[in-house]
FIKE-464062 format. One record per atom (N, C-alpha, C, O, CB): atom name; residue in three letters; x, y, z; residue number from 0. Coordinates in pm, whole numbers, plus 50000, padded with zeros to 5 digits. Each point is the difference from the previous one (the first is absolute). Glycine has a CB too. Layout:
! FIKE-464062
{site:CA; code:ALA; px:X; py:Y; pz:Z; pos:NUM}
...
This chain:
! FIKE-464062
{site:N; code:UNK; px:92503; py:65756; pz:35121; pos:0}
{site:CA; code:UNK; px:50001; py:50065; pz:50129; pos:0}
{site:C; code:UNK; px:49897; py:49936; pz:50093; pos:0}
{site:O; code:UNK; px:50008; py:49994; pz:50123; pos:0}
{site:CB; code:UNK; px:50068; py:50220; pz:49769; pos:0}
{site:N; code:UNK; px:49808; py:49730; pz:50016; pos:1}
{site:CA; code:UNK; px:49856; py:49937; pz:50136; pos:1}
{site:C; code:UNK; px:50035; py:49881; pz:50018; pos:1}
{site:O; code:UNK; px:49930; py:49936; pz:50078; pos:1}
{site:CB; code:UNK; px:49848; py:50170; pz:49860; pos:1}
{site:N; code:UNK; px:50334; py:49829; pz:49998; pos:2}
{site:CA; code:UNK; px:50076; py:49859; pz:49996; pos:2}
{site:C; code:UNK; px:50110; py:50004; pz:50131; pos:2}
{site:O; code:UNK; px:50027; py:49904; pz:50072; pos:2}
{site:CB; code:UNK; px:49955; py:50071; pz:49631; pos:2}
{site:N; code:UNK; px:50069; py:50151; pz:50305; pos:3}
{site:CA; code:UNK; px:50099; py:50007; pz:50097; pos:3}
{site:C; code:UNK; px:49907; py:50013; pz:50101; pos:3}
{site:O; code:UNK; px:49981; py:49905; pz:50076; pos:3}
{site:CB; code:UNK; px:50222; py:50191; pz:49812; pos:3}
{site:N; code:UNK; px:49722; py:50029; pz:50125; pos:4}
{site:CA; code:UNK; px:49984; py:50033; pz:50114; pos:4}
{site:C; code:UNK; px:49874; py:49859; pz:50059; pos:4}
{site:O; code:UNK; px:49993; py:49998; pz:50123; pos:4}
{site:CB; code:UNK; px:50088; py:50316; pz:49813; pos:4}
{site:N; code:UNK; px:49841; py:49596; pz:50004; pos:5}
{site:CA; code:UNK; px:49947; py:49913; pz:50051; pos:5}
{site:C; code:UNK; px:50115; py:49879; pz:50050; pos:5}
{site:O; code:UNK; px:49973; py:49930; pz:50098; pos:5}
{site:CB; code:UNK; px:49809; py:50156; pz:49757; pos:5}
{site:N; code:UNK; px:50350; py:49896; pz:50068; pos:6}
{site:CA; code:UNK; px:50052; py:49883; pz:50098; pos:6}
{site:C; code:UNK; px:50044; py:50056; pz:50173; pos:6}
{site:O; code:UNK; px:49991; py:49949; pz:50111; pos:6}
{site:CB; code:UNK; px:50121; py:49928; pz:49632; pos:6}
{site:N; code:UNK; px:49943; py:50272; pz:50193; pos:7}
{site:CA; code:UNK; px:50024; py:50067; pz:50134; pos:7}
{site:C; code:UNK; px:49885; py:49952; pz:50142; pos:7}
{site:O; code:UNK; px:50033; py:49945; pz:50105; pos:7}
{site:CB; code:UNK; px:50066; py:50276; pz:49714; pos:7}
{site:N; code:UNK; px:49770; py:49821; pz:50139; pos:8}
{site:CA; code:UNK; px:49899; py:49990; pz:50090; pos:8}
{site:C; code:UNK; px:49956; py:49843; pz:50040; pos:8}
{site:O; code:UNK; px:49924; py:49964; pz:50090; pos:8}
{site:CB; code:UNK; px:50007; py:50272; pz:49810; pos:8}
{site:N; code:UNK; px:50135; py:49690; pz:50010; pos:9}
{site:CA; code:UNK; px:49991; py:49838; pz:50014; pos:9}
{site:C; code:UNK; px:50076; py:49976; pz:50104; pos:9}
{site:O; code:UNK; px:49951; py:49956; pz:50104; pos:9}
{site:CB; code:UNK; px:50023; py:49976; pz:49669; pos:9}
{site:N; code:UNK; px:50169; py:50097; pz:50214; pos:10}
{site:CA; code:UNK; px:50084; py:49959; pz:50049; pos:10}
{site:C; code:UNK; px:49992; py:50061; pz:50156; pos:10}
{site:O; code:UNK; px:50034; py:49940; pz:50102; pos:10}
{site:CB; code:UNK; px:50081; py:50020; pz:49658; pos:10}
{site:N; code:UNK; px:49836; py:50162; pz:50233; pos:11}
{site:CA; code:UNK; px:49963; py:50053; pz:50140; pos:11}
{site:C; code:UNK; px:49905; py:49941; pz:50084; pos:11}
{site:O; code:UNK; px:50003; py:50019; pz:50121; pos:11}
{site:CB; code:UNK; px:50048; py:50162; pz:49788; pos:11}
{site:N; code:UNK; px:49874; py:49757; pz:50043; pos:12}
{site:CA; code:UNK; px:49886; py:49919; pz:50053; pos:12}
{site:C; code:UNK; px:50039; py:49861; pz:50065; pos:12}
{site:O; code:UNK; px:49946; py:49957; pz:50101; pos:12}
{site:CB; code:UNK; px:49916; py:50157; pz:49719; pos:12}
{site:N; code:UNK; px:50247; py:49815; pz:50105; pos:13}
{site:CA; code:UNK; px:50067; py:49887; pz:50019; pos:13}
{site:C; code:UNK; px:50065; py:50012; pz:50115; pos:13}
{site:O; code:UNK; px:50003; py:49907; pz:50080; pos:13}
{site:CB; code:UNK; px:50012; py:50047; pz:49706; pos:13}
{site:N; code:UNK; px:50064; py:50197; pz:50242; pos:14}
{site:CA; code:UNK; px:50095; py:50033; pz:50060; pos:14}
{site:C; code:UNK; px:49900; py:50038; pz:50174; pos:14}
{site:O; code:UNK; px:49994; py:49942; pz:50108; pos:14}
{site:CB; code:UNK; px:50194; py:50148; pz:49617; pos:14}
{site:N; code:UNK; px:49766; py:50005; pz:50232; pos:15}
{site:CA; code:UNK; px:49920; py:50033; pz:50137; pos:15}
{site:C; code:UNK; px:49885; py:49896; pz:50068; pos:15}
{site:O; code:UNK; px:49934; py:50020; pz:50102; pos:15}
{site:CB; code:UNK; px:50102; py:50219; pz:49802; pos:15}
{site:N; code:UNK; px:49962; py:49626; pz:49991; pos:16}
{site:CA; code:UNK; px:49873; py:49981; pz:50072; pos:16}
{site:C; code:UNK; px:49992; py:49905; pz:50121; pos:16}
{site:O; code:UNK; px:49890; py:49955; pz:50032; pos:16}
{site:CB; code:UNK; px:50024; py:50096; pz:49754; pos:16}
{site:N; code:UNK; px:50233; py:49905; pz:50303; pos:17}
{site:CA; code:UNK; px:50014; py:49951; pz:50091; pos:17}
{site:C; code:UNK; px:49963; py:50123; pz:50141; pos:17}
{site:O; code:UNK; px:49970; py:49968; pz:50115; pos:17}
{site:CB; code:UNK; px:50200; py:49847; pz:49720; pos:17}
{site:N; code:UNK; px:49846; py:50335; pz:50107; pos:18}
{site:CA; code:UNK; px:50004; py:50061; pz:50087; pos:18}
{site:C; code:UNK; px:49880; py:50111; pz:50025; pos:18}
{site:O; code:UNK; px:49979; py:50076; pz:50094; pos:18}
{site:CB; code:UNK; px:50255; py:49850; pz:49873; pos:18}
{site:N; code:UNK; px:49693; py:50051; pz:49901; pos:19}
{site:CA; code:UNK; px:49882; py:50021; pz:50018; pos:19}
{site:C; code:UNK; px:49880; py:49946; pz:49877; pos:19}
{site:O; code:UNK; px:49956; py:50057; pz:49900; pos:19}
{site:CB; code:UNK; px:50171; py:50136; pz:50247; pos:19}
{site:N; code:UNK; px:49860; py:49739; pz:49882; pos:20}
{site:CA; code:UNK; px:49876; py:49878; pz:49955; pos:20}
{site:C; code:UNK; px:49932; py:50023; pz:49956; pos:20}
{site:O; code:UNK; px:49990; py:49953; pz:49886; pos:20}
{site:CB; code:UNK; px:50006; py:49958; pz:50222; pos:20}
{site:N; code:UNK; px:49881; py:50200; pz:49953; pos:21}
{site:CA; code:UNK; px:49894; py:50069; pz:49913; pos:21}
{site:C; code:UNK; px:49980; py:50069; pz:49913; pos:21}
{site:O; code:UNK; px:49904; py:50015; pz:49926; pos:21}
{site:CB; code:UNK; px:50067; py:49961; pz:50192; pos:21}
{site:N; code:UNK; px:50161; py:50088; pz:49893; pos:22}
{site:CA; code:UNK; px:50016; py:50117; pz:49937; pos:22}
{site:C; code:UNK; px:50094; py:49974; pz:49851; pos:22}
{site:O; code:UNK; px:50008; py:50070; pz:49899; pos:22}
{site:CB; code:UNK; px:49968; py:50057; pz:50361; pos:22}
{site:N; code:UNK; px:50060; py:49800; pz:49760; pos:23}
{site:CA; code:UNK; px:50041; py:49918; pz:49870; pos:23}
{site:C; code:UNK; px:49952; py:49906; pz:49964; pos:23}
{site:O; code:UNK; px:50052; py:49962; pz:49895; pos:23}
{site:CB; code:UNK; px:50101; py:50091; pz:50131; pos:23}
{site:N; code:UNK; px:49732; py:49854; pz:50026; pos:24}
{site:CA; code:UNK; px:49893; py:49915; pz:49916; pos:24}
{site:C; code:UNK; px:49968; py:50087; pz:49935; pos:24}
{site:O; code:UNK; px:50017; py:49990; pz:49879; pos:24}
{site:CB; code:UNK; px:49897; py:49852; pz:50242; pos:24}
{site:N; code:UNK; px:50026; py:50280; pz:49935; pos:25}
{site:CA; code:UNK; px:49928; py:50089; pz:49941; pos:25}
{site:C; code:UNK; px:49999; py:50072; pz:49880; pos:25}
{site:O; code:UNK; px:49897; py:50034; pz:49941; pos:25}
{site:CB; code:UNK; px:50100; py:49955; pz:50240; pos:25}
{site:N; code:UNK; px:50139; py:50038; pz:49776; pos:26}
{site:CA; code:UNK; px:50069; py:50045; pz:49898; pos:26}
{site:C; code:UNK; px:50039; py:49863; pz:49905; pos:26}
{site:O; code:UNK; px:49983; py:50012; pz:49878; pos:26}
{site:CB; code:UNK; px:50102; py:50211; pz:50275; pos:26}
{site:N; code:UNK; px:49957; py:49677; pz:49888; pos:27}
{site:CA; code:UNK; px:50029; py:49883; pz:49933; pos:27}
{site:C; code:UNK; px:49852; py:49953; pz:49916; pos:27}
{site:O; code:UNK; px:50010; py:49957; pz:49885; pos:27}
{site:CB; code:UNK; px:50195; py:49977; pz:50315; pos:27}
{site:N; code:UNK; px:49698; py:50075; pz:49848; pos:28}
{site:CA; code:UNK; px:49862; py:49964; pz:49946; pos:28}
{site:C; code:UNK; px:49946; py:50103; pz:49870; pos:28}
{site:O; code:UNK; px:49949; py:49976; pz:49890; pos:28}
{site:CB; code:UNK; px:49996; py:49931; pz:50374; pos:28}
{site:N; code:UNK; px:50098; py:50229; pz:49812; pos:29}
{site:CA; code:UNK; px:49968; py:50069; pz:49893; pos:29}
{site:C; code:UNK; px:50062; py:50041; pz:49850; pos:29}
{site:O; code:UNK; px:49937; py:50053; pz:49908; pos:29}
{site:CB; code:UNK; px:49985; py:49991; pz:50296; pos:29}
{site:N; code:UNK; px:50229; py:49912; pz:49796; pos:30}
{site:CA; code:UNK; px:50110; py:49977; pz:49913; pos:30}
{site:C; code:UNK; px:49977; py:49853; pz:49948; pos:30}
{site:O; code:UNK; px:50096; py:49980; pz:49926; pos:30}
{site:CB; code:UNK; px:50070; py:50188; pz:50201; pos:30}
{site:N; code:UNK; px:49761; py:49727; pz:49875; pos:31}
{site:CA; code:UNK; px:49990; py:49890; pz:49992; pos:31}
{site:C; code:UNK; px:49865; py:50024; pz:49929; pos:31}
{site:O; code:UNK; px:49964; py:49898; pz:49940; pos:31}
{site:CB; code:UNK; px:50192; py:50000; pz:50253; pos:31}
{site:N; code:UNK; px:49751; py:50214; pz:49794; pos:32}
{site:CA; code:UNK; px:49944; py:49977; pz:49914; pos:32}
{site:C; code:UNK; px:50018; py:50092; pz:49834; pos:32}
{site:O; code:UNK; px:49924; py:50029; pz:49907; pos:32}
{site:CB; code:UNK; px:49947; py:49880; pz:50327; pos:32}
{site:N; code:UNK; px:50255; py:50109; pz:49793; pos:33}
{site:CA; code:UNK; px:50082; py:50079; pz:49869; pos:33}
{site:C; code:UNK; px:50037; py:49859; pz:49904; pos:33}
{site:O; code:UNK; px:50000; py:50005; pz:49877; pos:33}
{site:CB; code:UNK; px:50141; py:50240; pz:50282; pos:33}
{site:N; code:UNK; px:49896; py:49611; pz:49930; pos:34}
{site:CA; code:UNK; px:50027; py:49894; pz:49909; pos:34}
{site:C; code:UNK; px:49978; py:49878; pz:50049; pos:34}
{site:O; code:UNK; px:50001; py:49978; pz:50121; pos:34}
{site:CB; code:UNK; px:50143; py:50146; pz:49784; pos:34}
{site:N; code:UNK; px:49837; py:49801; pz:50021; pos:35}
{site:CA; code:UNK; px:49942; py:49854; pz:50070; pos:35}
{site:C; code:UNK; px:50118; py:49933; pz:50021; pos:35}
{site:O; code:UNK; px:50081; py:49957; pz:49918; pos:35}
{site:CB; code:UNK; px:49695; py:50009; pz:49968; pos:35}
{site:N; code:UNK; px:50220; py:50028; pz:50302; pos:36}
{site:CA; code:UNK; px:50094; py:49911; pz:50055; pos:36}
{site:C; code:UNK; px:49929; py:49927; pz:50039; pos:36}
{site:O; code:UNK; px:49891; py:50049; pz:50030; pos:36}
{site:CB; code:UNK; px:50269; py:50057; pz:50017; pos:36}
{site:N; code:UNK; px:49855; py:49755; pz:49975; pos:37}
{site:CA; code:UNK; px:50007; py:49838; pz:50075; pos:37}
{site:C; code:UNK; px:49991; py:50017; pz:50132; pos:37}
{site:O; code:UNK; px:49913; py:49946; pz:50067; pos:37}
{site:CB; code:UNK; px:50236; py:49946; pz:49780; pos:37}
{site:N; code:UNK; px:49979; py:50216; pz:50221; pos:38}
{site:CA; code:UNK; px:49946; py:50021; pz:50145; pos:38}
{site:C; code:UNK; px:49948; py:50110; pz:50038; pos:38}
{site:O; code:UNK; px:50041; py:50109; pz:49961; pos:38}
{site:CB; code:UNK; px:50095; py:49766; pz:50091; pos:38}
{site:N; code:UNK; px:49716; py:50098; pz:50075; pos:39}
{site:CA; code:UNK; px:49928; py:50048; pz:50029; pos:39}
{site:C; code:UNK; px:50039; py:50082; pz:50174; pos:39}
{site:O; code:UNK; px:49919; py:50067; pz:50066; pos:39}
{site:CB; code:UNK; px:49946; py:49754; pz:49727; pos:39}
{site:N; code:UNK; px:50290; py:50144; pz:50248; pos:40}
{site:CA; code:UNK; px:50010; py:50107; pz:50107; pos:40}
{site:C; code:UNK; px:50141; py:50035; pz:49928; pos:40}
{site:O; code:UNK; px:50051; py:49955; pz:49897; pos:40}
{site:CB; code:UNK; px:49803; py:49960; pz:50361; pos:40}
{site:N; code:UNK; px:50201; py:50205; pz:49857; pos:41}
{site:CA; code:UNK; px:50118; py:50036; pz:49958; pos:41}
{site:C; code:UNK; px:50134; py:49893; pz:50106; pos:41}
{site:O; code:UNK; px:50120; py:49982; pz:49983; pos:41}
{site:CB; code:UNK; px:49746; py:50309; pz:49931; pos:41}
{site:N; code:UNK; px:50058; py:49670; pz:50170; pos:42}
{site:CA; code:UNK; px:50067; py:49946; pz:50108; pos:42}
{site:C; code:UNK; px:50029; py:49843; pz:49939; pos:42}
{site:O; code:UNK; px:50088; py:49930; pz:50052; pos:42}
{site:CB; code:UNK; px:49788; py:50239; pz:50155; pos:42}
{site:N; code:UNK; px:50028; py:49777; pz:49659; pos:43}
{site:CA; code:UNK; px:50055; py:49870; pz:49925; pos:43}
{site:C; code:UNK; px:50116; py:50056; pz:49930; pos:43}
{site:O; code:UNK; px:50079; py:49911; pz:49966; pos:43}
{site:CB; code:UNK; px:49696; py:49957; pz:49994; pos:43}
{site:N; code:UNK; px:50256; py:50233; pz:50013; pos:44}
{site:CA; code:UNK; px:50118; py:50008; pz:49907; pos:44}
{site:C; code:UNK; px:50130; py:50042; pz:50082; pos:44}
{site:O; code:UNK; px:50013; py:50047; pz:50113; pos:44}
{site:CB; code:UNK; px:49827; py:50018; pz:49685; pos:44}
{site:N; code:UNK; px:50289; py:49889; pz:50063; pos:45}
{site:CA; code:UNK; px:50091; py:49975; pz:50036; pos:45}
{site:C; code:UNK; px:50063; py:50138; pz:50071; pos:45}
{site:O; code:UNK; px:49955; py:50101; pz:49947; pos:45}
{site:CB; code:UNK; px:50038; py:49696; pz:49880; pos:45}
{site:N; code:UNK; px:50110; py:50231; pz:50289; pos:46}
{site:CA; code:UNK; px:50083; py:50086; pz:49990; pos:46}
{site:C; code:UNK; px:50081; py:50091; pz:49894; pos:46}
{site:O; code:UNK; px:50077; py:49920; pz:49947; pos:46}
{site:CB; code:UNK; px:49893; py:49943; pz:50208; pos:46}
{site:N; code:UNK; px:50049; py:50248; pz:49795; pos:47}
{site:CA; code:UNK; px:50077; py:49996; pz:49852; pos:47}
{site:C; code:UNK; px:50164; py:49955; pz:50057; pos:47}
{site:O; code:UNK; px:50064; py:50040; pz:50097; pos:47}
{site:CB; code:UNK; px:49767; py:50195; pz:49747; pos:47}
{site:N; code:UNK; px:50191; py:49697; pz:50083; pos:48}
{site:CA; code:UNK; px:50149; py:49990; pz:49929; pos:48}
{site:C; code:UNK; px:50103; py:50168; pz:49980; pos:48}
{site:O; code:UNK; px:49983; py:50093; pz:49920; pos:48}
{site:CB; code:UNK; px:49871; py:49668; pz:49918; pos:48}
{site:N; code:UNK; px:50231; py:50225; pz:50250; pos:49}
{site:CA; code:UNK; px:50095; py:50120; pz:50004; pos:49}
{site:C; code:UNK; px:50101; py:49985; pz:49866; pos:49}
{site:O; code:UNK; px:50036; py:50066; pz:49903; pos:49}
{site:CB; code:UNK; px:49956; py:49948; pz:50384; pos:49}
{site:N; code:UNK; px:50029; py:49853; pz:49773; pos:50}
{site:CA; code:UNK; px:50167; py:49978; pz:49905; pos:50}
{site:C; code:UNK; px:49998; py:49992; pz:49864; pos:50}
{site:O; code:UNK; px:50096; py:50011; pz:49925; pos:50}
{site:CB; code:UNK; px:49990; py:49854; pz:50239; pos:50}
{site:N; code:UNK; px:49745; py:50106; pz:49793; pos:51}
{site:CA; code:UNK; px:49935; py:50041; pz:49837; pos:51}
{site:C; code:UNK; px:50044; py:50114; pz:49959; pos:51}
{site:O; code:UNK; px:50082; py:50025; pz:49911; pos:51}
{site:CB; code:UNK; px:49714; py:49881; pz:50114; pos:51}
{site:N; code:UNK; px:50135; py:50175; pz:50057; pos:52}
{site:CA; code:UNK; px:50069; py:50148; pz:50012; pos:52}
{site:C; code:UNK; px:50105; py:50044; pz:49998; pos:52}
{site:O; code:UNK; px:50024; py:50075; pz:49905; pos:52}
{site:CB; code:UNK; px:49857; py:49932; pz:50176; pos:52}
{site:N; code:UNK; px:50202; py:49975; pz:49995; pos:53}
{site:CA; code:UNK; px:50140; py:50034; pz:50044; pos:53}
{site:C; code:UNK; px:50061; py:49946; pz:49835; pos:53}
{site:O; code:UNK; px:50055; py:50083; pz:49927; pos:53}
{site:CB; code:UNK; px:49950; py:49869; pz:50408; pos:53}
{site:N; code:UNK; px:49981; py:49939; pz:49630; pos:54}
{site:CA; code:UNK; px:50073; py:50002; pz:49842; pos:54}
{site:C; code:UNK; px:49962; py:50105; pz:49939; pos:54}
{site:O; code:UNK; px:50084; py:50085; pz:49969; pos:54}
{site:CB; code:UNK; px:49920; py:49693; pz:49990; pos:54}
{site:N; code:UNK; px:49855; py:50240; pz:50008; pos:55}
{site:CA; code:UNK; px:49970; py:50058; pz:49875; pos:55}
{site:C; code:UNK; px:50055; py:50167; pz:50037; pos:55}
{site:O; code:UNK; px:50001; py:50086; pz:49913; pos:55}
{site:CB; code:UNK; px:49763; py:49723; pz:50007; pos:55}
{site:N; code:UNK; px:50276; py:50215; pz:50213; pos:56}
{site:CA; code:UNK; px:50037; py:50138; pz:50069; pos:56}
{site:C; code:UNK; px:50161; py:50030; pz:49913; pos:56}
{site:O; code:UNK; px:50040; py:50090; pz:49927; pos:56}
{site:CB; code:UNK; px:49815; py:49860; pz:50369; pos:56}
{site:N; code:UNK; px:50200; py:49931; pz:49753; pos:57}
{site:CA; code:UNK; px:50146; py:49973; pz:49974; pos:57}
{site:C; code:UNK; px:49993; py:50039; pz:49814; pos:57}
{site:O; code:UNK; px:50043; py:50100; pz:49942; pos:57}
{site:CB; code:UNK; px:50016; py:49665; pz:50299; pos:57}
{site:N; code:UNK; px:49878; py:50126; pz:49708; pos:58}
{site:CA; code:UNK; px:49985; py:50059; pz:49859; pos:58}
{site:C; code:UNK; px:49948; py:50139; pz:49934; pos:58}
{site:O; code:UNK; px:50053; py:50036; pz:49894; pos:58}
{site:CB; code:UNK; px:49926; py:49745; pz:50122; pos:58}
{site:N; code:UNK; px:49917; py:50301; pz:50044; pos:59}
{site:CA; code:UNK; px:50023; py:50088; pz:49962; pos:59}
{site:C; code:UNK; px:50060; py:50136; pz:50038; pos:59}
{site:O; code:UNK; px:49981; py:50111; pz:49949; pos:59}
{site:CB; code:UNK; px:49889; py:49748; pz:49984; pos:59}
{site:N; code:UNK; px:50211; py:50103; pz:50174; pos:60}
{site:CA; code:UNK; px:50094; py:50117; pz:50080; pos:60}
{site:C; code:UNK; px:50132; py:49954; pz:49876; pos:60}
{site:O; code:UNK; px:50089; py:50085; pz:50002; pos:60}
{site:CB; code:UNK; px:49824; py:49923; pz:50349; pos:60}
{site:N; code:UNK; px:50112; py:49887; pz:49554; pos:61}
{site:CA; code:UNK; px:50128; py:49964; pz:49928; pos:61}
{site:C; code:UNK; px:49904; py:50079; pz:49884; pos:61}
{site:O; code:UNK; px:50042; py:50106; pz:49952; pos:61}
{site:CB; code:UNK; px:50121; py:49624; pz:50146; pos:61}
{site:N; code:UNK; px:49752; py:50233; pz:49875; pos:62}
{site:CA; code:UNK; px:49967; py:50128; pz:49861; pos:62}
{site:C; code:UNK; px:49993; py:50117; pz:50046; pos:62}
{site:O; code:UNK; px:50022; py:50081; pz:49911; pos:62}
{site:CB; code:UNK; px:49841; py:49798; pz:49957; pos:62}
{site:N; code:UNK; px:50114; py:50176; pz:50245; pos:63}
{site:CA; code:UNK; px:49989; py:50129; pz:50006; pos:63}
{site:C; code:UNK; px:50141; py:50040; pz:49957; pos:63}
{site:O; code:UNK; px:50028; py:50077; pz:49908; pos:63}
{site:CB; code:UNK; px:49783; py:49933; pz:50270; pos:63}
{site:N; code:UNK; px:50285; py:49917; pz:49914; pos:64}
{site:CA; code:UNK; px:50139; py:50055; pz:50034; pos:64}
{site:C; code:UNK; px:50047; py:49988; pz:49840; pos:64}
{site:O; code:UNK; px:50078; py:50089; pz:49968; pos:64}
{site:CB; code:UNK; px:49978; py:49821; pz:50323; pos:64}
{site:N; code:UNK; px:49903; py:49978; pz:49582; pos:65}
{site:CA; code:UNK; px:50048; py:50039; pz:49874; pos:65}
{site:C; code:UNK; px:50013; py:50145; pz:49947; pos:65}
{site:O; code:UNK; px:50094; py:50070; pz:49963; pos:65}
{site:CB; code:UNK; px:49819; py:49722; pz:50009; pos:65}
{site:N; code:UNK; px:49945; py:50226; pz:50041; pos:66}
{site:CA; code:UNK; px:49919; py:50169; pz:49952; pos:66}
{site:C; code:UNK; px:50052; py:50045; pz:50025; pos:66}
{site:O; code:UNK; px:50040; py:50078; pz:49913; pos:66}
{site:CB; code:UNK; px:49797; py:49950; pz:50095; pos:66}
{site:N; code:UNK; px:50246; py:49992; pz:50168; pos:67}
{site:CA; code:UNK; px:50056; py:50096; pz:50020; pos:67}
{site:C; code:UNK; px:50106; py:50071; pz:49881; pos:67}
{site:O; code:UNK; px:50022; py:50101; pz:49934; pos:67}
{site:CB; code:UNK; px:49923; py:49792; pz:50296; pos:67}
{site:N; code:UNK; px:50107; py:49943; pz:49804; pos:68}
{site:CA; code:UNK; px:50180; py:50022; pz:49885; pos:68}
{site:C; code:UNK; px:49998; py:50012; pz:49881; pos:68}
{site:O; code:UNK; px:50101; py:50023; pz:49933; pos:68}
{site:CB; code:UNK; px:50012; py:49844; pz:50172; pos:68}
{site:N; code:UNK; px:49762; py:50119; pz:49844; pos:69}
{site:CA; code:UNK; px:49985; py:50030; pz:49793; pos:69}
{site:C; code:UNK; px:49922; py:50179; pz:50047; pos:69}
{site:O; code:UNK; px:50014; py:50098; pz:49927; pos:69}
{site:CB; code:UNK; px:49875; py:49545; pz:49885; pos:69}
{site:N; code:UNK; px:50066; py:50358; pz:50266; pos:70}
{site:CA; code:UNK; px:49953; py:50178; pz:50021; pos:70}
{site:C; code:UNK; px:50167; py:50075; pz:50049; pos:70}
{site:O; code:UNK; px:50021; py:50113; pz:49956; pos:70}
{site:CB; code:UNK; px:49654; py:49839; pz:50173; pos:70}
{site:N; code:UNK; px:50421; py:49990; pz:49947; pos:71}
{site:CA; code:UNK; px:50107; py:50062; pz:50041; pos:71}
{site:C; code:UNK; px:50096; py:50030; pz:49896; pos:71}
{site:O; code:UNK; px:50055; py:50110; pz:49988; pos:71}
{site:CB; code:UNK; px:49902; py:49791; pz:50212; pos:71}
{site:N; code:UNK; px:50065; py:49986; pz:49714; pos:72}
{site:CA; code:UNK; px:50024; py:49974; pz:49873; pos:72}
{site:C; code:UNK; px:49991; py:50063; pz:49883; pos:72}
{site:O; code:UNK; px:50089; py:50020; pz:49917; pos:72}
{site:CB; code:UNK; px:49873; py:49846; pz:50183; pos:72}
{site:N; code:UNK; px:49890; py:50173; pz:49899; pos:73}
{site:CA; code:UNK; px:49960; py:50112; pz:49880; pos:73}
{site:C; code:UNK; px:50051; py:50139; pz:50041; pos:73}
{site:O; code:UNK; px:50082; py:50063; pz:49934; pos:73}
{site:CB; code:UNK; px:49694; py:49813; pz:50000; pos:73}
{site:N; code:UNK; px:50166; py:50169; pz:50188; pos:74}
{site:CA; code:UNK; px:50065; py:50111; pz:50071; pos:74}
{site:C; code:UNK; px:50179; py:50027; pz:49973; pos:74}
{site:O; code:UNK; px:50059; py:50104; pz:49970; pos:74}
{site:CB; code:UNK; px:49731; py:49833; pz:50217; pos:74}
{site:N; code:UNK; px:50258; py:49937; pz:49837; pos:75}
{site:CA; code:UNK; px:50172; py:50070; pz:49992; pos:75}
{site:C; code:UNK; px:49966; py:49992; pz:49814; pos:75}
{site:O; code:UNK; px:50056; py:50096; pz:49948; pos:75}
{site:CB; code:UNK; px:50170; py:49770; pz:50328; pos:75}
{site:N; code:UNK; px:49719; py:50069; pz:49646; pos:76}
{site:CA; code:UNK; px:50067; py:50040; pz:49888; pos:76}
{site:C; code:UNK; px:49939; py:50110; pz:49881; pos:76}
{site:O; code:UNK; px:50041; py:50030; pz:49888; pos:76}
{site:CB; code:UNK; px:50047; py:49737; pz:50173; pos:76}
{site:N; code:UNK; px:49766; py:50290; pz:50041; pos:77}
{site:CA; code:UNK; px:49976; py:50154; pz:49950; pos:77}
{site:C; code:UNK; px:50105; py:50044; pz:50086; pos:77}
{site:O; code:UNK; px:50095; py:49955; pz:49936; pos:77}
{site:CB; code:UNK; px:49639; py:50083; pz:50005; pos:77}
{site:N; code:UNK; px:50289; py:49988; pz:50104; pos:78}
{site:CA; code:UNK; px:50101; py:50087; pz:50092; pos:78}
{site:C; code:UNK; px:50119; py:50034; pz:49933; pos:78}
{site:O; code:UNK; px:50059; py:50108; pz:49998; pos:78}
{site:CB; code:UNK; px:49868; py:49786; pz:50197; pos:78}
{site:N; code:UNK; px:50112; py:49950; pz:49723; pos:79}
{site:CA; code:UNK; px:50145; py:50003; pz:49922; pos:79}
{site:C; code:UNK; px:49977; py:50083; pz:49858; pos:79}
{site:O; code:UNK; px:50082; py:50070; pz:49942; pos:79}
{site:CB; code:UNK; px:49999; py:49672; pz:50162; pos:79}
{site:N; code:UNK; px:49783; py:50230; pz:49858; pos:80}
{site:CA; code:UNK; px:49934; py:50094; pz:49863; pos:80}
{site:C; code:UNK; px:49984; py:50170; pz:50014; pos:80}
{site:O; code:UNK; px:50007; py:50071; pz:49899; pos:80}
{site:CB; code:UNK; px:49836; py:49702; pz:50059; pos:80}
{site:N; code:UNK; px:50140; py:50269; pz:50145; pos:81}
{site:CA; code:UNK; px:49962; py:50106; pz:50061; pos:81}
{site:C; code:UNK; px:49840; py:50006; pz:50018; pos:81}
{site:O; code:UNK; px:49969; py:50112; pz:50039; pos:81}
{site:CB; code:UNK; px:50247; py:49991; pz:49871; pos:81}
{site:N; code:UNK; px:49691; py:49826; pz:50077; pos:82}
{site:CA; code:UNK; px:49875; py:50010; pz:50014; pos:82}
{site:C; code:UNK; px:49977; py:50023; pz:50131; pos:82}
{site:O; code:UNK; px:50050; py:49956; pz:50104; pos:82}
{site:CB; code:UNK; px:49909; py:49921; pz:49717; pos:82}
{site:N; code:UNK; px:49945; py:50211; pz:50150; pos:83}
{site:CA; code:UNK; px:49935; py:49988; pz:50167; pos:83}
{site:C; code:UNK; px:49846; py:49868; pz:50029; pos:83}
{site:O; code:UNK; px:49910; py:49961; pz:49925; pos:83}
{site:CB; code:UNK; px:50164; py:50376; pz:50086; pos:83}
{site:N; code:UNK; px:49966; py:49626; pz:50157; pos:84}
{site:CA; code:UNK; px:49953; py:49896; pz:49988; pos:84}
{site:C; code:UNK; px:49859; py:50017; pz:50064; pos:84}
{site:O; code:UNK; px:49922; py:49905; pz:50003; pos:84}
{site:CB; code:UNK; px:50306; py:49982; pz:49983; pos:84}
């Protein structure tokens, strides 16, 4: 969860810091001393990558949608047993 929620605050920093500078050095410096990075502003680093994203989105919206159908699945065949589900 401190894995998620720190790329979150990374990526926000990357994201806002054309539009506000200080205020995300500011936060970028202080998240930067959670791990040793190479760069020393937030404004040297890269933009994030969407379309990284957008796959790994695509992939797990196709596992979700499996789950669905092995959970829909079990459901019709307690149903056919008489179990309640």
């Amino acid at each position: 969860a401190l894995g998620v929620m720190f790329d979150v605050l990374m990526t926000l920093c990357k994201v806002m810091a054309p539009f506000t500078p200080y205020l995300t050095e500011l936060m970028y410096q202080n998240l930067n001393k959670c791990i040793s990075k190479e760069q020393s502003s937030v404004h040297w680093e890269l933009y994030p990558d969407s379309e990284k994203r957008q796959k790994a989105e695509e992939r797990i919206q196709k596992s979700v949608g499996r789950m669905q159908k092995v959970i829909e699945l079990v459901r019709i065949m307690r149903d056919r047993k008489g179990r309640p589900t």
